[in-house]
C-alpha angles and dihedrals in degrees: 000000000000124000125202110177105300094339118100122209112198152108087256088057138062118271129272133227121220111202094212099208082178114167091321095116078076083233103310128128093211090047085054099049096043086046080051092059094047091046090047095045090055097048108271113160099167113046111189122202132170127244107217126189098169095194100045099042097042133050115230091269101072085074086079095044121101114200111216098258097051140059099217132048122305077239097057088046086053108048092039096060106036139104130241114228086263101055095039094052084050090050087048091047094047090056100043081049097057089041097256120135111246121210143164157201121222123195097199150018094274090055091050087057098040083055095051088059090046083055092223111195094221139010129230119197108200117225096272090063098051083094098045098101097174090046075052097061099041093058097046087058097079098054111231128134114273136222113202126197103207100193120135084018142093139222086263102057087035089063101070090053081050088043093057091046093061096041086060089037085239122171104231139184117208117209119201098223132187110202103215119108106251095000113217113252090247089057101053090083090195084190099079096070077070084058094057095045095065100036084051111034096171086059131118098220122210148132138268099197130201101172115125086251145023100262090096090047094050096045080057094055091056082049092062105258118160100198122033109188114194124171113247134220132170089219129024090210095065121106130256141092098267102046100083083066098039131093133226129223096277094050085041092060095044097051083052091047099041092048091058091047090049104045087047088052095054108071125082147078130249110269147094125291136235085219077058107069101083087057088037078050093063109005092063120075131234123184132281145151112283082185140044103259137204125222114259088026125135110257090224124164093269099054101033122040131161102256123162151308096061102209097095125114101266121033136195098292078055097059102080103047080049090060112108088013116140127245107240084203143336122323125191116224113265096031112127109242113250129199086260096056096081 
């Protein structure tokens, strides 16, 4: 179990939902903070953000690659869109002020230290540094509970960051990710949060979601998942990378709403009620006389059925031994048999 403030994060408590702002403020702090109102006043609890230093986090080269949802360099994104220490501890402050919970995730050694003297109350490590044993580490070492995005990689390349979190007996969520933005809905294999669950048992299982919508998200919540992260925009219209994957406050609020619905829908066994039995009472059938009978004459399937209410003396695991029974007297059609009509 996590705990951040009053909000519980397990597999014995409803799901959570992580507004993910991202780099969506397009690297203003106004834009942050305005994106911070719209995400609190539709329910938002855990605002993610993510802590950029361009040059310590990327090599040179990555001044000449594209990534897939934008036209200039990832460093050029980056930089771009990302915060200095000043206007991301403003942006922390601001959240924890409003009584929102502030995290982050840091891409290299310098965010993660920026972050512990933030005095974050939890990590996330995004999907591209699954795989980062050594970022990992560093992170574990300071003992504080993880989030891990699990996208591009398998259950195999996934161990050694579980492995590290034992070994820190650290608490730790698990998010099945798929890395295309947005990610078509048949991509998204929900099942394979499924697939995590049983190769990590200790493990707190969710979704870090990149669809156009919340179906996916949702489908995930009736799954099981504990922690659904989703990126957030005011407007769908606005420009970024991020913003064909993100939801706005309406879809915010509904996937709040829906989860709750869902995970209250989940529990239970198979089996009848007691807020059933007025509909058992008239919904279930007893036997009666489908046809007008003489006394003396054969019950027989095409004079006695099982019709409703149900609340007659014999019922239907009573039809057949009646079968070839004979009437004491005359029964209308429609009367429910008794005990002294045979």
């Amino acid at each position: 179990m996590i705990k951040l403030k009053n909000l519980n994060i397990g597999k014995k408590f409803p799901p959570v939902i992580i507004t993910e702002l991202g780099i969506n403020h397009g690297g203003s702090l106004d834009k942050a903070i305005f994106l911070v109102d719209k995400a609190l006043g539709a329910g938002a609890k855990i605002i993610k953000h993510q802590t950029h230093i361009p040059e310590d986090e990327m090599a040179i080269i990555a001044k000449k690659i594209k990534p897939g949802n934008a036209n200039s360099s990832i460093f050029s994104v980056i930089k771009k869109n990302s915060l200095n220490y000043n206007d991301e501890k403003k942006l922390m402050e601001y959240i924890n002020q409003k009584g929102g919970i502030f995290i982050s995730t840091p891409f290299c050694k310098s965010a993660v230290d920026r972050l512990k003297k933030f005095k974050v109350p939890l990590f996330k490590i995004g999907s591209g540094e699954c795989n980062n044993y050594p970022l990992v580490e560093y992170i574990c070492k300071l003992k504080k509970p993880v989030i891990l995005s699990t996208g591009m990689n398998d259950i195999r390349s996934i161990a050694p960051s579980v492995k590290l979190f034992r070994k820190y007996k650290i608490s730790y969520v698990l998010l099945h990710c798929t890395n295309i933005y947005p990610t078509d809905h048949k991509l998204v294999r929900l099942q394979a949060m499924n697939e995590i669950q049983k190769a990590f048992p200790d493990a707190i299982v969710g979704l870090s979601d990149h669809t156009e919508g919340i179906y996916t998200c949702l489908g995930a919540v009736s799954l099981g998942a504990k922690v659904i992260e989703k990126h957030f925009t005011d407007n769908k219209k606005n420009k970024g990378p991020d913003i064909s994957c993100s939801m706005d406050s309406n879809e915010l609020s509904e996937l709040i709403f829906g989860s709750k619905i869902i995970y209250e829908s989940l529990e239970g066994k198979k089996k009848p009620l007691k807020e059933e039995k007025k509909t058992i009472a008239f919904a279930f059938a007893s036997v009666a006389a489908t046809k007008n009978i003489k006394k003396n004459e054969i019950f027989t399937t095409e004079n006695i059925f099982p019709i409703r209410p149900g609340n007659g003396y014999f019922k239907i695991k009573d039809y057949k031994k009646l079968l070839g029974k004979k009437a004491k007297r005359n029964i209308l059609k429609g009367h429910q048999l008794k005990k002294n009509d045979l």
